[in-house]
C-alpha positions in Angstrom: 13.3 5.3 -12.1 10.0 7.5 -11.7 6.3 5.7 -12.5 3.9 7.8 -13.1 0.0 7.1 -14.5 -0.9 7.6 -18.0 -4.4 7.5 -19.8 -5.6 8.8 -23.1 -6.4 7.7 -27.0 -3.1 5.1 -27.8 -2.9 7.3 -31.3 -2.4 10.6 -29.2 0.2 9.0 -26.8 4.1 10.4 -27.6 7.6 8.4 -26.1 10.6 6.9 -27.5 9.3 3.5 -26.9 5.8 2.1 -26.1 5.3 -1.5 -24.7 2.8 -3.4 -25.9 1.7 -6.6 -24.8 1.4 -9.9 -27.6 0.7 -13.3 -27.0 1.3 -16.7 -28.4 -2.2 -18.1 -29.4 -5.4 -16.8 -29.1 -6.8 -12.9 -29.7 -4.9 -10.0 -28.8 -5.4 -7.3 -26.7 -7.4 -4.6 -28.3 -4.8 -1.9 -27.5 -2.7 -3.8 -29.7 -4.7 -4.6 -32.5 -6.0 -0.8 -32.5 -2.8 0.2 -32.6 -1.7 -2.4 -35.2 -4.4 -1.3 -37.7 -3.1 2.7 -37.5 0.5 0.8 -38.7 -0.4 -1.0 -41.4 -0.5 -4.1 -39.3 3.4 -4.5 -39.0 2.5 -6.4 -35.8 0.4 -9.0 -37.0 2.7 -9.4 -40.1 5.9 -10.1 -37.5 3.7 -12.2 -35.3 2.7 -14.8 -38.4 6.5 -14.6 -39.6 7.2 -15.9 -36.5 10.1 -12.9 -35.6 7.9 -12.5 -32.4 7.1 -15.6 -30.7 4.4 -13.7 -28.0 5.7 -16.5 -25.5 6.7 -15.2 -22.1 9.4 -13.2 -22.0 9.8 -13.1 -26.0 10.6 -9.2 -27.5 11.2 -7.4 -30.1 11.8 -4.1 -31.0 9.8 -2.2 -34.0 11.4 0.9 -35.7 8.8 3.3 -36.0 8.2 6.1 -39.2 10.0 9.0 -38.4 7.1 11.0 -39.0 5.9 9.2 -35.7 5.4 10.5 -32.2 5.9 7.0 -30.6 9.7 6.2 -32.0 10.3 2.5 -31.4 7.7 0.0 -30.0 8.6 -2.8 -27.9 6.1 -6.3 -28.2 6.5 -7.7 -25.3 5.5 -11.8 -25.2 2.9 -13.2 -22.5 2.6 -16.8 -23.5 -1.2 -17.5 -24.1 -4.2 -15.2 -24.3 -6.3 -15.8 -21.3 -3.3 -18.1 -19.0 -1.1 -15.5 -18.3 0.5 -16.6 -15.2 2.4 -14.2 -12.6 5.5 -16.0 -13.3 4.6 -15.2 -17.1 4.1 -11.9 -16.2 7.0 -11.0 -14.0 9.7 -12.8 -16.7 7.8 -10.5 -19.4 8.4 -7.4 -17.2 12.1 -8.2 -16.5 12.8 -9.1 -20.2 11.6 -5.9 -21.4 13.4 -3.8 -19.3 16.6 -5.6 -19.8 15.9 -5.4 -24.0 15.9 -1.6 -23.4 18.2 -0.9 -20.7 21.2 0.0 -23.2 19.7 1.7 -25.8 19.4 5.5 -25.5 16.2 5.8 -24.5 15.3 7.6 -21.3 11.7 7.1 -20.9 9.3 4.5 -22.3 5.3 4.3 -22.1 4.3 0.7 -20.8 0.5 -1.0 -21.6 1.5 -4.0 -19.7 -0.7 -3.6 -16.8 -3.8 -4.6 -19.5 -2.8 -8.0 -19.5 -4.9 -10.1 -17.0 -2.8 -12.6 -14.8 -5.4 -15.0 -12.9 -5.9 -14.3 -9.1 -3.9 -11.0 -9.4 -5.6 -7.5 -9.3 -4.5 -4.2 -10.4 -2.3 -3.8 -7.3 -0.4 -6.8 -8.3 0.6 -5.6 -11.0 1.5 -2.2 -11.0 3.9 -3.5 -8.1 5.8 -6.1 -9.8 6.3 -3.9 -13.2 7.6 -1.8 -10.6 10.0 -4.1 -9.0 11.0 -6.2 -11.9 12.3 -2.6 -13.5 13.9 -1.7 -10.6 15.5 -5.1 -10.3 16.6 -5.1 -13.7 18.1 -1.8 -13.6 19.9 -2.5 -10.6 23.7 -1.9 -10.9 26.4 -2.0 -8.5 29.0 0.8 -8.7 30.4 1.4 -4.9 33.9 0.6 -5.2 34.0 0.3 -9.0 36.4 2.8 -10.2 36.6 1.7 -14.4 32.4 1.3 -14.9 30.3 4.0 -14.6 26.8 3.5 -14.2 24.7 3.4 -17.8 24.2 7.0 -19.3 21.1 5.5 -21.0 19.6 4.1 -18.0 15.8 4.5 -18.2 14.4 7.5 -15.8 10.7 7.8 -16.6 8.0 4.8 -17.0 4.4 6.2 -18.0 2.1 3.1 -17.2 -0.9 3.5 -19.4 -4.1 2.2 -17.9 -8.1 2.3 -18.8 -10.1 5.2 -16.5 -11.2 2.1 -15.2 -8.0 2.5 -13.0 -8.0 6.1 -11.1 -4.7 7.9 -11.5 -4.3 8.2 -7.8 -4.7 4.1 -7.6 -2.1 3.3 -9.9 -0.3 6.5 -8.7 0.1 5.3 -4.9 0.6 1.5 -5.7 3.3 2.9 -7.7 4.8 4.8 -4.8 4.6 1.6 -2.4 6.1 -0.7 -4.8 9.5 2.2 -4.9 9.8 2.7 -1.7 9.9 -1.3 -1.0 12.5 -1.1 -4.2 14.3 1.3 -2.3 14.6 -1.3 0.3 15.5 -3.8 -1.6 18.2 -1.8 -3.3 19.4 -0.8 0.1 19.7 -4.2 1.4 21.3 -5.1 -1.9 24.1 -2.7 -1.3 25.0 -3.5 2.2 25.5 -7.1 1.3 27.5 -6.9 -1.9 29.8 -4.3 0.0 33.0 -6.0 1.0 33.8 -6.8 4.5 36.6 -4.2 4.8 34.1 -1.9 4.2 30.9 -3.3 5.4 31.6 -4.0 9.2 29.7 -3.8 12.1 30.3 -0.1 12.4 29.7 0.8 9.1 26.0 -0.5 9.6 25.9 1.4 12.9 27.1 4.4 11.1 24.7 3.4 8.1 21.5 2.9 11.1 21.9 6.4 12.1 22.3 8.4 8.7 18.8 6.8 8.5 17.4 8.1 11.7 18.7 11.3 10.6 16.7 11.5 7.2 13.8 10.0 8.5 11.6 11.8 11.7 9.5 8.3 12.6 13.1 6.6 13.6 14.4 6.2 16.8 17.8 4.2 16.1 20.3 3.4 19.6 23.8 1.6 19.3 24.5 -0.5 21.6 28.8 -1.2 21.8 30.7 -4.0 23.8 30.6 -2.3 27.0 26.4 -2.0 27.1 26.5 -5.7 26.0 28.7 -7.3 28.9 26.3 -5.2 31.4 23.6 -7.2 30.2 24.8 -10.1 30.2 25.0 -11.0 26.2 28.2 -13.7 26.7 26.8 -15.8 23.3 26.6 -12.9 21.0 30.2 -11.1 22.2 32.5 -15.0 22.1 31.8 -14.1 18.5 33.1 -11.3 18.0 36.6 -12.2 20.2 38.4 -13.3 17.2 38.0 -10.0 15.0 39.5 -6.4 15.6 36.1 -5.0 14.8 34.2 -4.7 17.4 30.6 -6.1 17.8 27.9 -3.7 17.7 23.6 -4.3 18.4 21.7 -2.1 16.3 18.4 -0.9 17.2 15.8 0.9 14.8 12.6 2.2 16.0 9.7 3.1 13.5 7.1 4.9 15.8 4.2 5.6 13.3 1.2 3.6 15.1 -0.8 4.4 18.3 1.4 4.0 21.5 -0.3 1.4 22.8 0.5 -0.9 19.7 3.0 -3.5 20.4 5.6 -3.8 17.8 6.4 -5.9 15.2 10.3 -6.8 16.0 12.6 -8.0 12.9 15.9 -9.3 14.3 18.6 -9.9 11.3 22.1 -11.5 12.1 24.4 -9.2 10.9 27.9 -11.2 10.4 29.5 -8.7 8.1 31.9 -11.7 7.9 32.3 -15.5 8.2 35.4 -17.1 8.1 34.4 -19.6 10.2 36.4 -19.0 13.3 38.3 -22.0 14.5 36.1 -24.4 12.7 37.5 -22.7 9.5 36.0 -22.6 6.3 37.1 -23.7 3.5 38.7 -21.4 1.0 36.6 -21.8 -2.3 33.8 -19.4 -1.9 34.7 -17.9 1.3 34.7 -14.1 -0.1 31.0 -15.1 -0.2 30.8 -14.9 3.3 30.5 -11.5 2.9 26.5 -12.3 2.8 26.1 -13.8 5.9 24.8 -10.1 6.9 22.3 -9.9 4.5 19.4 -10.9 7.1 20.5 -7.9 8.9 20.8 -5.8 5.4 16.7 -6.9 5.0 16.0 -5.6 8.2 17.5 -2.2 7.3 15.7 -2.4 3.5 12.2 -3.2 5.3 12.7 -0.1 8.6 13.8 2.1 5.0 10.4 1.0 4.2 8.6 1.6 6.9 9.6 5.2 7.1 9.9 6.3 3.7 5.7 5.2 3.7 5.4 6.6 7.2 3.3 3.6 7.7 0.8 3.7 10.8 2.8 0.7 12.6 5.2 0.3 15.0 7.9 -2.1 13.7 11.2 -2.2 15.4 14.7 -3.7 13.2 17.3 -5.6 15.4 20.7 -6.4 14.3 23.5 -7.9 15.8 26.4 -7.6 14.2 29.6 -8.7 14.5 32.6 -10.7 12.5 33.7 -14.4 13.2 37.5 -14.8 12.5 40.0 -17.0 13.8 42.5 -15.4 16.8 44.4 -16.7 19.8 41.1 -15.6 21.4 39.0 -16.6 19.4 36.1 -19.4 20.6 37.3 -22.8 20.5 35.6 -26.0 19.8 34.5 -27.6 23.7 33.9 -23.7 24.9 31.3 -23.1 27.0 29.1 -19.3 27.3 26.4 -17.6 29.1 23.6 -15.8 27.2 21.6 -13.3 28.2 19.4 -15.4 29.3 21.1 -17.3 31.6 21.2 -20.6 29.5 25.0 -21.6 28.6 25.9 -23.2 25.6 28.6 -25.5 24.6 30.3 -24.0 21.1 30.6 -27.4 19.5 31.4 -25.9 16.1 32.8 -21.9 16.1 31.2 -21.7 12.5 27.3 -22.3 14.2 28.1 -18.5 15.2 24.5 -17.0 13.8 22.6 -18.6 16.8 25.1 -17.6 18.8 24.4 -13.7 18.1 21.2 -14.1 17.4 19.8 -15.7 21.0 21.2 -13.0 22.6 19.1 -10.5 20.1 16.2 -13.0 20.7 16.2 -12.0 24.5 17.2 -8.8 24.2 13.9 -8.4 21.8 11.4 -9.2 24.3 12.1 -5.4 26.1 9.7 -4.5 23.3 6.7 -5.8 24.0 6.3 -7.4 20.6 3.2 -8.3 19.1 5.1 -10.6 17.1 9.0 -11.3 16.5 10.7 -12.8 13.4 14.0 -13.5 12.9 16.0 -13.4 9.7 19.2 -15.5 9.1 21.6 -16.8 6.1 22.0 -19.8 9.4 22.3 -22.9 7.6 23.8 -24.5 4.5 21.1 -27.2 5.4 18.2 -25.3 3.9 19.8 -24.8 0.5 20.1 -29.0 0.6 16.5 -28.9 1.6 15.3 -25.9 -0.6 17.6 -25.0 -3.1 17.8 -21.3 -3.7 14.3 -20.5 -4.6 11.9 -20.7 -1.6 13.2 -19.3 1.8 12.9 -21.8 4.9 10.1 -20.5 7.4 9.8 -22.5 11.3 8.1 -21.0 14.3 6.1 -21.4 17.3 2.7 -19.9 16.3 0.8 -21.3 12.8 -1.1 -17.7 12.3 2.1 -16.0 12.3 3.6 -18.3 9.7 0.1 -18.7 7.8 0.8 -15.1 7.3 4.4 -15.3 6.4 3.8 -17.7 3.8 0.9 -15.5 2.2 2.7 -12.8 2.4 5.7 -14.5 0.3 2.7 -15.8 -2.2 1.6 -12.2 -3.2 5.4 -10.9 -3.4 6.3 -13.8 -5.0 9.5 -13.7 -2.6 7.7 -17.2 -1.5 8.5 -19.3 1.9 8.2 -23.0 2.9 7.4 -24.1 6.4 9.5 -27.1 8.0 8.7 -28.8 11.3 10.1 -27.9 14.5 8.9 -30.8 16.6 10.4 -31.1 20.2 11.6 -34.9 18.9 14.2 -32.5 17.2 15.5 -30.8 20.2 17.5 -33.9 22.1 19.7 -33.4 19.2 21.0 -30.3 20.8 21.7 -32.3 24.2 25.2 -31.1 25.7 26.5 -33.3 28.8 28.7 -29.7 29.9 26.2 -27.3 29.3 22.0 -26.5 28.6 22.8 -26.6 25.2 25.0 -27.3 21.9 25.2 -24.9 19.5 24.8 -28.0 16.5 22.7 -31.3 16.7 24.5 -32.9 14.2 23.8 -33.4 10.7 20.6 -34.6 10.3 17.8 -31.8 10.3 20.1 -28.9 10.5 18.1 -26.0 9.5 15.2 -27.2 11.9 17.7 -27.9 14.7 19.2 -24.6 14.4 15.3 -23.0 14.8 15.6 -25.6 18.0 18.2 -23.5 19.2 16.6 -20.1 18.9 13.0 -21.3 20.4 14.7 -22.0 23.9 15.0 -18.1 23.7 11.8 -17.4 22.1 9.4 -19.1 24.3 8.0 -15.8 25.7 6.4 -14.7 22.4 5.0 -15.4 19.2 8.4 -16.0 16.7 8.7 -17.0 13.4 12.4 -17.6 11.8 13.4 -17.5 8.5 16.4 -19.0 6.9 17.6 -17.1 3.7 20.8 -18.8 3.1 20.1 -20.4 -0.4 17.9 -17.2 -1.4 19.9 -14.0 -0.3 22.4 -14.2 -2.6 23.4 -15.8 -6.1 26.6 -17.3 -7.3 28.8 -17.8 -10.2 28.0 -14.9 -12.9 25.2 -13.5 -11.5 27.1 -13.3 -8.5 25.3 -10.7 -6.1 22.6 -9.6 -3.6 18.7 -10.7 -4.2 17.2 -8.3 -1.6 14.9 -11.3 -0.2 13.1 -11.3 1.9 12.5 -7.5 2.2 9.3 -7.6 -0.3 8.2 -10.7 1.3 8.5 -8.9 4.9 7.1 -5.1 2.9 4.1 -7.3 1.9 3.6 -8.6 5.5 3.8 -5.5 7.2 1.0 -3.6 4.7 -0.5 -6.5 5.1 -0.6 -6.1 9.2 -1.4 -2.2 8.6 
């Protein structure tokens, strides 16, 4: 869907379908009562009937004259005049799109951005009508064969703003907020693909069709062989059990000065989770295709990166591999050597993330980072502590996750930081080996980030746990592209 500026007298203005913004009590916009007074004040009359509510998220769609150059016009519902809040706002944005997306209308002309939202500036908003329309457009059609995508689908969105707002303003927060959509739809398709299709060569294959299209990348492969010459014994046990073999992807964005140190993401990249040994359990497990979709952010946020050409360096690690059950498979009691010298007792084969990810950790510190963050659906823990709406956030350096959790505040892709206190890390006491790869059941998401620090010490690191906010379940089943705005938002942030 393209966004593209649009100013001039409301009564001049020609589309299929304009948006207009109403609200529940106090005045209304003047853009909608000038255009309500041109129409014989059908929008007031509907308002006092009560057909349109004006709460948030509330439309309703107005037949126009056919003598009309506007055809149809869509009141869109803020809640009240003057407490607009960005919640408010972003519902309103998502409900009209999805009022619309069926009808055969390619093109519509939105006023939206003259609602004020407190605390949010023009930026703000031109961003999220951008990514609440992509979001509600979204549709997944890869290895559908009997649904065609939507011949209706929307193309064009004009958004009508005041010349207090330059063209070129509105114009290149436009272009920002696509290209981070385009991430996000990126890292949405990666992770609803299925694991047959999805493995850890696919998203090598996948890493270097985007080096190709895109002159700022640098992407290198490494395969089993490179691994075992550096020593990466955690990451490869995983992938013993499966017939695909692991891969370690590396993407390079060299946009900033050379003397920049990078900003490393690291995703786990299990294409699949079955558990290994410690099996799990049947209901839901086809959901386990999502346990890659830290590595599928990282790909949406490098897309990003380069699509902006943004004057940073930022570097994408994934490790990816599959963790099945086999004859050779890791068992419970097995001990491995990581790259960095540290062994670790597998006391449960399904604690495999860390596993992949401390040898990514290691491998990591090659760059020079400025900063590194990791990014892992790690442990069912955090959606006990957190539910599916904020994503968990632990690290060794406050700034970095001061900045993390800002960031998630102005995407509203928001973050919560939990403790990692050293009273956490006896938990992961092993009387065979440096380490365990659980501490029990107490604390688990924290005593999983008390794993990866023993291999982060050399650097600032911040990790974030996705696993109750990548995906959704049941009906809605399917990719959320989180964190890639939150991550977007922290990178333009950093340039």
């Amino acid at each position: 869907m393209q966004f593209v500026s649009k100013t001039g007298s409301i009564d001049k203005l020609s589309t299929p379908c304009l948006l207009l913004p109403v609200f529940s009590k106090g005045k209304q916009l003047e853009i909608t009562t000038h255009f309500d007074q041109a129409h014989d004040g059908q929008i007031a009359a509907v308002l006092k009937q009560g057909d349109a509510s004006g709460k948030a998220g509330n439309t309703l769609l107005l037949q126009m004259p056919a003598s009309s150059k506007i055809k149809r016009v869509l009141l869109v519902g803020f809640g009240e005049q003057g407490n607009t809040s960005a919640e408010d706002y972003t519902k309103a944005i998502s409900e009209s799109i999805n009022s619309l997306k069926n009808l055969p209308i390619k093109a519509v002309c939105s006023t939206l951005l003259a609602v004020e939202v407190s605390g949010k500036d023009i930026d703000w908003k031109v961003r999220q009508l951008v990514l609440k329309s992509r979001e509600a457009l979204y549709q997944y059609t890869d290895t559908l064969t009997t649904s065609a995508p939507d011949a209706n689908i929307l193309e064009k969105c004009q958004l009508w703003h005041t010349d207090d707002y330059t063209a070129k303003m509105i114009n290149s927060a436009a272009d920002t907020a696509s290209s981070i959509a385009n991430g996000i739809d990126s890292a949405k398709k990666l992770a609803n693909l299925p694991g047959n299709i999805c493995t850890p060569s696919y998203l090598a294959e996948t890493a270097k069709e985007l080096g190709k299209h895109h002159a700022s990348l640098k992407v290198t492969i490494l395969d089993e062989a490179k691994m075992e010459a550096l020593g990466m014994g955690s990451l490869l046990s995983v992938s013993r059990g499966s017939r695909q073999p692991a891969k370690l992807i590396t993407m390079e964005h060299k946009a900033g000065p050379s003397s920049q140190k990078p900003i490393v993401l690291v995703g786990k990249g299990l294409t699949f989770d079955a558990g290994g040994i410690s099996i799990k359990p049947s209901s839901g497990m086809d959901e386990m295709k999502y346990d890659m979709c830290g590595g599928a952010s990282v790909f949406g946020v490098i897309q990003m990166c380069a699509e902006l050409n943004l004057p940073i360096n930022v570097v994408g690690v994934v490790p990816s591999s599959e963790n099945l059950p086999d004859g050779d498979a890791n068992k419970p009691g097995d001990i491995v050597t990581s790259m960095a010298g540290l062994t670790i007792e597998i006391l449960n084969t399904d604690a495999e993330g860390r596993l992949i990810l401390c040898d990514a950790l290691t491998y990591s510190a090659k760059f020079k980072p400025e900063v590194v963050i990791d990014i892992a659906t790690l442990t069912g823990a955090c959606v006990v502590a957190l539910g599916k709406h904020a994503t968990g956030l632990l690290g060794n350096n406050d700034k970095l996750a001061n900045e993390l959790l800002d960031a998630g505040i102005k995407a509203n892709d928001k973050a919560w930081q939990l403790p990692l206190w050293d009273e956490y890390k006896p938990q992961l006491k092993s009387n065979f080996a440096d380490l365990a790869n659980i501490g029990g059941p107490a604390g688990g998401t924290i005593t999983a980030a008390c794993f990866l620090s023993h291999f982060t010490e050399d650097y600032k690191w911040a990790h974030l746990d996705i696993a109750g906010t990548a995906w959704k379940s049941g009906t809605d089943k399917g990719a959320t592209g989180r964190p890639v705005h939150m991550l977007s938002q922290f990178i333009l942030d950093r340039c």
